[in-house]
C-alpha positions as CSV (number, residue, x, y, z in Angstrom):
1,X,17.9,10.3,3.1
2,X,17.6,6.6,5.1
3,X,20.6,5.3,6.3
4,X,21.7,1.8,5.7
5,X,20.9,0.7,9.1
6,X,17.1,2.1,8.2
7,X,18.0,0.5,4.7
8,X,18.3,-3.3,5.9
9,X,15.6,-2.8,8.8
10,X,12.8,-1.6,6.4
11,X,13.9,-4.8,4.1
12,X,13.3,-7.1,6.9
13,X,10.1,-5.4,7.9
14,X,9.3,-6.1,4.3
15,X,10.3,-10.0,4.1
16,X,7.7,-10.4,6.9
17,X,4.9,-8.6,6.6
18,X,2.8,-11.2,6.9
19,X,3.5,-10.8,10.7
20,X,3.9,-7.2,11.1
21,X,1.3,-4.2,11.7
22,X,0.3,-2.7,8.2
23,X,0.9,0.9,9.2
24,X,4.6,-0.6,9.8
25,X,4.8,-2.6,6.5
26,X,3.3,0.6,4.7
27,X,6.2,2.7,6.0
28,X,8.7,0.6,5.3
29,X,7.4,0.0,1.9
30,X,7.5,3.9,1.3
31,X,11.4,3.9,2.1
32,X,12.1,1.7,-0.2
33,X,10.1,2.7,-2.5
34,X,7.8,0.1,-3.1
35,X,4.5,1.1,-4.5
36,X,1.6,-0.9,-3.7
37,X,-1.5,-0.9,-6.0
38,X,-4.8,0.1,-4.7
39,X,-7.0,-2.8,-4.5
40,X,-10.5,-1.3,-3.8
41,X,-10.2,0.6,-7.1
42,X,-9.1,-2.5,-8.9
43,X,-11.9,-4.3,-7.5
44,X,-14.6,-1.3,-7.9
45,X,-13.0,-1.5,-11.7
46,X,-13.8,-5.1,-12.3
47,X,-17.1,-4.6,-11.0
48,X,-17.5,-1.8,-13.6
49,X,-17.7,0.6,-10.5
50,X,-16.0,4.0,-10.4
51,X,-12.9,4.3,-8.8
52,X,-14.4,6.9,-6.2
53,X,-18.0,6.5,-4.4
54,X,-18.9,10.1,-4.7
55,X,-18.6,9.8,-8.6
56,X,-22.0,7.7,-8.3
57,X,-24.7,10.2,-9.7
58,X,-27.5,10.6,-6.9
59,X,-31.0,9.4,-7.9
């Protein structure tokens, strides 16, 4: 269980993530709770791509 001391740290990791490492961002996003969606299987889906690479059939 985070503290509120970890609480209001991870929120201000949060607010500027623009200017933060991502591995940092990520983690603080976890303990909060914040689920980010995942963009390369968004895009592959647009693309009318599978999700995963190795569910291409080799020809």
């Amino acid at each position: 269980m985070a503290t509120e001391a970890q609480l209001a740290q991870a929120r201000r990791t949060v607010e500027n993530e623009d200017y933060l490492p991502w591995a940092e961002v990520k983690a603080a996003k976890a303990l909060l709770g914040i689920v980010e969606p995942d963009h390369v299987a968004e895009a592959r889906a647009m693309m009318g791509l599978p999700a995963v690479p190795s569910q291409v059939k080799n020809q």
